[in-house]
N, C-alpha and C positions, 0 to 999 in steps of 0.2 A: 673586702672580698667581692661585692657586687661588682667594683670595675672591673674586675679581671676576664671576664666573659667576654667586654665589650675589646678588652685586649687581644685574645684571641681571636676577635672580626677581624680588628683590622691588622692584625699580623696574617693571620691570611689573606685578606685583601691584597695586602700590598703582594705578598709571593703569587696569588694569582695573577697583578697586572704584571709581575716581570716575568711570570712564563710567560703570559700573553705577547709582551715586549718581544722577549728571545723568541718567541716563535715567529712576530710578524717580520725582526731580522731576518729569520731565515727565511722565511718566505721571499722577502722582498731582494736576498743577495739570488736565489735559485733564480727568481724571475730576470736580475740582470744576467745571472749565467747566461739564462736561455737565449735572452735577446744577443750577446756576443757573441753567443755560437752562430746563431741564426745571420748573424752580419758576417763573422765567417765565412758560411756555408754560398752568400749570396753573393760577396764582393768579386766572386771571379766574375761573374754573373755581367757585370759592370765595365770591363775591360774590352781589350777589342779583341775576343778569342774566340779563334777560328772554330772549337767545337762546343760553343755557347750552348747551340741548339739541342745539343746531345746530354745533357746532366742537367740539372737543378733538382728546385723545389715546385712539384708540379700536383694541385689541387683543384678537381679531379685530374685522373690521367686520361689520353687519348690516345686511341690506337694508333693516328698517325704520326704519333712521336716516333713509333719504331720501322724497321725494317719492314719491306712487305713479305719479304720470306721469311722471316723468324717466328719460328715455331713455338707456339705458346709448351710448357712444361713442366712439371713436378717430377722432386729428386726421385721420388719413387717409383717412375719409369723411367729413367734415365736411363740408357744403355747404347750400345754400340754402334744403331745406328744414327745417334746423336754426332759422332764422332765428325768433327771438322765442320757441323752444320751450323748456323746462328740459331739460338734458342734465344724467349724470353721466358727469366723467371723474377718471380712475386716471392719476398720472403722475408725476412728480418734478420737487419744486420747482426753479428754476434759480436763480432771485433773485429779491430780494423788496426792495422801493423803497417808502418812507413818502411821501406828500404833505404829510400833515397830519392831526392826533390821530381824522379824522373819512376819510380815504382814502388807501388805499396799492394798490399794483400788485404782483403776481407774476407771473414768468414759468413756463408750467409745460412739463415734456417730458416725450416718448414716445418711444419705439423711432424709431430711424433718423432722428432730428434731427429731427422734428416737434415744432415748438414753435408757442405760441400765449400773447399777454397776458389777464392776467386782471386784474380790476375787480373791489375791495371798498370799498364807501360803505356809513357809518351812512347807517339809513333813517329819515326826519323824522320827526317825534313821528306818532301816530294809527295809525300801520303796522300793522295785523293783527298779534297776538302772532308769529302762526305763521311771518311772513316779517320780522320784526326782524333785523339786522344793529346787530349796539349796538358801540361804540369798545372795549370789550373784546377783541370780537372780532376786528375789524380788528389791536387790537394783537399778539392770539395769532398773526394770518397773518406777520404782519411779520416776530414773532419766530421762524419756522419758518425753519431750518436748512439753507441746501444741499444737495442729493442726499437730502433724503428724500423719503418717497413718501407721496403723501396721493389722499386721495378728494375729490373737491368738486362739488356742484350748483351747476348755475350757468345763467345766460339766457344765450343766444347773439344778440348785440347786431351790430351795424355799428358800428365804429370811425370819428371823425370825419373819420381821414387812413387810409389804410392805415398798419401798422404793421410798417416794412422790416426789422425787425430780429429777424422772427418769419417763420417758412416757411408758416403761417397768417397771413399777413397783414390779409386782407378783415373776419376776424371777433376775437371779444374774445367773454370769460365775464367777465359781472356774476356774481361768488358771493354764496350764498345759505346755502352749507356747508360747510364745510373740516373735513376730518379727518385728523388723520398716523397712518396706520397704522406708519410706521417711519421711526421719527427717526434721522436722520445725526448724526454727533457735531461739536462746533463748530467742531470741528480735522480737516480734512484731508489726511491725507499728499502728497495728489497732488490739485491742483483742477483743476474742470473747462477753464476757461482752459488751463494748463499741460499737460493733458494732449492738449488740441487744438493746440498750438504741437509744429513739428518737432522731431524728437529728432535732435540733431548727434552725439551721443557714446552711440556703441555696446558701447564697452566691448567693442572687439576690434580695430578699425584708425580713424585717423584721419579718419574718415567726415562730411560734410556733404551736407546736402539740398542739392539744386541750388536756386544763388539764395542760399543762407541766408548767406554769410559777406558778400555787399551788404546786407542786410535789416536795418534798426533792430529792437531786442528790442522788443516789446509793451510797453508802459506801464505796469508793476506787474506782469509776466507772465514771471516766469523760466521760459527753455526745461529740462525738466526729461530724466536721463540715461534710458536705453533700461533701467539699475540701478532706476532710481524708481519707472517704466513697470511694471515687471512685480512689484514689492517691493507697489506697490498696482495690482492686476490687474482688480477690480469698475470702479475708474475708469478705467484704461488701456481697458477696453472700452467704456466709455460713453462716450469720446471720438467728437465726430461723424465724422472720419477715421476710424476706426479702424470704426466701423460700416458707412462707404462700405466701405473697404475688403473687410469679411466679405460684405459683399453682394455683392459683383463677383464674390468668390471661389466663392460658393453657384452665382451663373448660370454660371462659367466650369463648371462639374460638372455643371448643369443640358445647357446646351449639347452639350458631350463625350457624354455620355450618350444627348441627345435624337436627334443628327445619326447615331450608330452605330445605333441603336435602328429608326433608320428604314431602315436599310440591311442588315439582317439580323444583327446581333452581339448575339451572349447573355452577357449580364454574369455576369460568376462572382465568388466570392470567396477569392484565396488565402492558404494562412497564412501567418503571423507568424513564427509556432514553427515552427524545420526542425531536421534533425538535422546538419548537416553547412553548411558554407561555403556561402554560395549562388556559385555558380559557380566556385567553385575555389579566390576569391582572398582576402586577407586586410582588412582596417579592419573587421573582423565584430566585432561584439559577443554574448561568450558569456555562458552561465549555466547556473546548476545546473537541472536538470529530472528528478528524482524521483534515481535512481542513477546517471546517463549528461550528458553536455554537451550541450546545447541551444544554438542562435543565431538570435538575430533578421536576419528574410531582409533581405538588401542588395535585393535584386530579386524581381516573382513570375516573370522570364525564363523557369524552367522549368514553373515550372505552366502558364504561359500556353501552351506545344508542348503539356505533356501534356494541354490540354483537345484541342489539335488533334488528337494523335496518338488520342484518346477517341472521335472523329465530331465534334467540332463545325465547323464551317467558319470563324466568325467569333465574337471571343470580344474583352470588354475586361473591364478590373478599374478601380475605383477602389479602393486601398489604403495605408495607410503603411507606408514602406522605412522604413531604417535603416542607416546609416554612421556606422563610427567612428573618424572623422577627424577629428585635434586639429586641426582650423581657425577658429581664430575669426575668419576674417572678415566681411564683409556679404554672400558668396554661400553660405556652407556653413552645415549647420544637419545634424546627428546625427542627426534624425526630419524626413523630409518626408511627401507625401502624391505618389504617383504615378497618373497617368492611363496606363495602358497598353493595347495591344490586342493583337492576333495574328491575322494572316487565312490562309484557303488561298489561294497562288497557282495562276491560271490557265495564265498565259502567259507571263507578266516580272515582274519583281520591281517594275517601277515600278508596278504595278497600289497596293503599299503605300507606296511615295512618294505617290501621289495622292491616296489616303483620307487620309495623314493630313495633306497637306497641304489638303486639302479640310477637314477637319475645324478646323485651326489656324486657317483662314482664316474659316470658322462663326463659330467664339468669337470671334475680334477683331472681324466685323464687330456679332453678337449683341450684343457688349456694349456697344460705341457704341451700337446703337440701345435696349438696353433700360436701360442704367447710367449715361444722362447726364449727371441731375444726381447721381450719387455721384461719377462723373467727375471734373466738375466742383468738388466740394470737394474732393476728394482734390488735386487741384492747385490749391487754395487755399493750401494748408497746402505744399506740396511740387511748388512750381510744375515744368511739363516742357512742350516742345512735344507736336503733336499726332503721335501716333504713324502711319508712314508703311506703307500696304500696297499690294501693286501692283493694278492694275487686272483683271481677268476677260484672260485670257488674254496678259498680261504678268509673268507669274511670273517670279522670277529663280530660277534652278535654274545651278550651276556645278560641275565637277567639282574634286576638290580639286586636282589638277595646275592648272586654268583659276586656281581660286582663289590661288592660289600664285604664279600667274603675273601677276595683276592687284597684287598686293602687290609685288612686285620690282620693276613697271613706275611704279607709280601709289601705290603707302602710300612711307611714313618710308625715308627712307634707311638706318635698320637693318636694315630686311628686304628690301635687296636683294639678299641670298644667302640666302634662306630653301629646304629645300629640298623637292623634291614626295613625298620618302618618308621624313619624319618628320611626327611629330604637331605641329597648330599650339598653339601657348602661347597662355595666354589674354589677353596685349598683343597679340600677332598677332591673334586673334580681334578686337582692339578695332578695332586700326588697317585691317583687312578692312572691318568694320563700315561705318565712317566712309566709306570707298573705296565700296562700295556704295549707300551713301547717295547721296553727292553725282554715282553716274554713272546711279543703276539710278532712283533716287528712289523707296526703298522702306526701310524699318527690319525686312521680315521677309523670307529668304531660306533655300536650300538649298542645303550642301556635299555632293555625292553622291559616289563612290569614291573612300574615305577607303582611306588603305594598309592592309593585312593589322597590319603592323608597330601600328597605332594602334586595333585594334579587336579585340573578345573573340575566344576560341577559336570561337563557332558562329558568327559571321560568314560569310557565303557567297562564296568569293573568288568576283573574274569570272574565267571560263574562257577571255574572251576579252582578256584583259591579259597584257604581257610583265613579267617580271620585269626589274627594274631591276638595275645592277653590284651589287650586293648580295640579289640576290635576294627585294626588297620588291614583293608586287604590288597593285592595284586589289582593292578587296570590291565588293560591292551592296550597301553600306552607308552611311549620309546622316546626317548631324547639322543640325538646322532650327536659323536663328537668329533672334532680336529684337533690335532696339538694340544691336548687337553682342555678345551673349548668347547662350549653346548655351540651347538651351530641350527642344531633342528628341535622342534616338538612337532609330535603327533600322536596318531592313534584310531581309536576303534570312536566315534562316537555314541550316543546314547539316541536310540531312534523313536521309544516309548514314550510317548507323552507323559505318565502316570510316573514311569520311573526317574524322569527325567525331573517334573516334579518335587518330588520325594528326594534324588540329589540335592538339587537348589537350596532346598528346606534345611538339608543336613550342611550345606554350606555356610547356614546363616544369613541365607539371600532369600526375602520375602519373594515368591511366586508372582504376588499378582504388582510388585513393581516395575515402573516404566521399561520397555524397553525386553525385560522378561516373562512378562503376560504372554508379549504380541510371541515371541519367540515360544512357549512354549503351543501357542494357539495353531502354528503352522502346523506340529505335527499332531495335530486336530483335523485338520480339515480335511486331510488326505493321509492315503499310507505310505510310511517315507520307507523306501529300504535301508536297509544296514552300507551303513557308511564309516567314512574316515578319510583321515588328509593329515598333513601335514604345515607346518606354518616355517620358513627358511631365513634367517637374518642376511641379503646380500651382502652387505655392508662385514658382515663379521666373516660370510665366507670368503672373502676378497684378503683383510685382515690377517684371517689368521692361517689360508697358503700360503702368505707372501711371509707371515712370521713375522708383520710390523708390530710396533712398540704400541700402535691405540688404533683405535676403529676408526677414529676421526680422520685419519690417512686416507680411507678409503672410501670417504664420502666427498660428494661435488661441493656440496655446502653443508661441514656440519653442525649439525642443532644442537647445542648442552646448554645446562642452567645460564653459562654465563655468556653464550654465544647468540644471538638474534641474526643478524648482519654478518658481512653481505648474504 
């Protein structure tokens, strides 16, 4: 029995040198692809042809390659008065289709799925040296590689049909000059096809795009893992999804920003690096910081009172939190980006229910109007209905008892003993959802006086709630939903030192520990007024308008237990 261990070494040995092996094969056949291609690409290069000087392989590029009238370009202004002019444009090949030894087509693209077909025709005998296009040439277009990026002059023509399979449709480049400044290699880990087809396997729970498990696969197009996706990251972003995507996300920031801005809130920015828990409680992620323990903040919660407690009145942060919680599902992610705010209150605490539902309601209607058609592809690929908001003064607003109660009467027969002074679970959250939907006819809504028991230490209980047989009671405190989704926390904070205190205490969070000493000491030194803010997950409100399968979709780079890199 003792050798058998030693058997199991080198039985794995040996299977590790022959992956090793089969990997360095392939490694070593890609590297001769490439150089074939590249000998391809060069050998017109070498012949005695008349528009040598007009195509190759050209690192860096110079202006005096091209035309001196050719008008630099993006498909994005392209229009009418382009017509019959030489333009140069910058872009990356998509595909390239032979007709015959004398014309072939490429498709080329720009940022944000702007594509456009292009025309290369040998030019008949007589042609002016200067504007030859010779079958060399054409052949070098041809042989130009997927995903690289080239420079080319070219007329801008009228197509005999439009051409539906281009977001440029009306027009076409007759090229006159092709250049690749940066060749792709022949072998792609991840193609562009593939990586524009949904990602069913996340490599965390059983996850499918709505729709996709009726859906025939694509015709030579295997759907590639959420492992693939990010293993090759350069294409996982140049997927036309996946660029809808970042652009919806950019406006949802724009929005948030632009709607506070106009209403008096001064954006700040707080750190990262704290010395202590942020609020008290644990999944924090520590690290060493010079001689002492450092953590990255879960929340900017306290910063954002101390800009209050400082003079400001109205203050928002866009920043990233951090949680570290082993979840690998498709709602949690280790690093997100939070939209947070914090106002003074006047009068009531709903004055911050309103902003921020005022402000949610901005973004979802902003983006319909300015993100249509990224919209729109986004649910090409990850079909959803259209997401439901209520009308200008039909807001659904419920208290969590009301809430609680529409579920016993009207959801699943499991939650008909749900109760008003515990926290809801996030099936209950579903089955609420649903219930709402089909009575309120809305997908975004608000649970306001969530129990003491379900919400942090500075939570503002109501003063005017009874405590329940157990002694649980009412806050000023609201969690906003989408598609049956927590998308928001907020509330009324706690601006009493003493009371504030006496929370903590009741939390089972010592007072005078790190981090909330200092914190309850601020509203010591000065008198803070009555406040409250909200805390916004970007990332999930991105997510769950669009109706994607996991939040991980809707982040640049995202973080979970089992993702570091890129």
């Amino acid at each position: 029995m003792a050798d058998a261990p030693q058997e199991d070494a080198a039985t794995t040995s040996k299977k590790a040198a022959k992956k090793a092996e089969a990997k360095a094969k392939k490694e070593a056949l890609k590297a001769q692809r490439a150089a074939e291609q590249l000998s391809k690409q060069t050998a017109a290069l070498e012949i005695d042809d008349p528009a040598k000087d007009r195509y190759g392989l050209v690192k860096p590029i110079s202006p005096a390659v091209f035309s001196a009238e050719a008008e630099e370009v993006n498909l994005r202004s392209l229009g009418e008065e382009h017509e019959g002019k030489t333009v140069i444009l910058r872009a990356w090949i998509q595909n390239t289709r032979t007709q015959s030894a004398k014309m072939a087509f490429a498709e080329l693209r720009e940022e944000g799925n702007w594509t456009i077909q292009a025309v290369v025709m040998v030019t008949p005998e007589g042609t002016p040296e200067a504007q030859v296009v010779s079958r060399p040439m054409v052949k070098f277009i041809t042989a130009i590689t997927p995903e690289s990026f080239v420079a080319v002059e070219a007329k801008v023509k009228r197509p005999l049909e439009p051409v539906k399979s281009c977001r440029v449709s009306t027009f076409e480049l007759h090229i006159t000059r092709c250049f690749t400044i940066a060749p792709a290699p022949p072998m792609l880990g991840l193609t562009l096809a593939a990586a524009n087809r949904p990602i069913t396997d996340f490599n965390d729970e059983d996850v499918k795009a709505p729709g996709e498990s009726d859906k025939e696969p694509e015709a030579g197009v295997p759907a590639a893992t959420m492992l693939t996706h990010l293993d090759n990251i350069a294409m996982h972003k140049r997927a036309p999804v996946q660029q809808a995507i970042a652009d919806i996300r950019i406006e949802v920031k724009d929005l948030f920003r632009s709607y506070l801005k106009a209403r008096g809130f001064k954006e700040f920015e707080p750190p990262c690096l704290i010395g202590a828990a942020s609020e008290g409680g644990g999944n924090v992620f520590r690290l060493q910081y010079f001689n002492q323990e450092a953590f990255l903040a879960q929340s900017p919660q306290f910063y954002k009172q101390f800009e209050i407690a400082g003079g400001r009145k109205r203050v928002f942060s866009i920043a990233p939190v951090f949680r570290a919680e082993n979840s690998n599902t498709p709602r949690h992610m280790t690093e997100f980006t939070g939209l947070d705010l914090e106002m003074e209150i006047k009068n009531d605490y709903s004055e911050v229910l309103l902003m921020l539902e005022g402000v949610l309601l901005h973004i979802f209607r902003g983006i319909k109007e300015r993100c249509a058609h990224e919209i729109e592809l986004v649910r090409s690929v990850y079909p959803s209905e259209e997401v439901l908001l209520p009308e200008p003064g039909k807001e659904v607003r419920l208290t969590f008892a009301e809430a609680q109660q529409l579920l016993r009467e009207e959801g699943p027969e499991e939650f008909r003993n749900v109760r008003d002074d515990e926290d809801m679970s996030t099936p209950q959250e579903k089955a609420l959802g649903a219930v709402v939907r089909a009575k309120y006819n809305t997908d975004f809504y608000v649970i306001d006086k969530f129990p003491d028991t379900a919400r942090p230490f500075y939570a503002k209980v109501d003063p005017t709630s009874k405590p329940s047989a157990d002694g649980v009671r009412a806050t000023n405190a609201f969690d906003f939903f989408l598609r049956n989704q927590e998308i928001l926390s907020g509330g009324q904070r706690i601006n009493d030192p003493d009371e504030l205190a006496e929370r903590i205490s009741a939390k089972g969070i010592n007072p005078a520990s790190p981090g909330i000493k200092e914190y309850i000491a601020t509203f010591r030194q000065v008198g803070v007024p009555p406040h409250g803010g909200g805390g916004i997950g970007l990332d999930r409100i991105v997510a769950w308008f669009l109706a994607l399968p996991s939040v991980h979709l809707a982040a640049y780079y995202p973080r979970t237990p089992k993702r570091l890199m890129p």
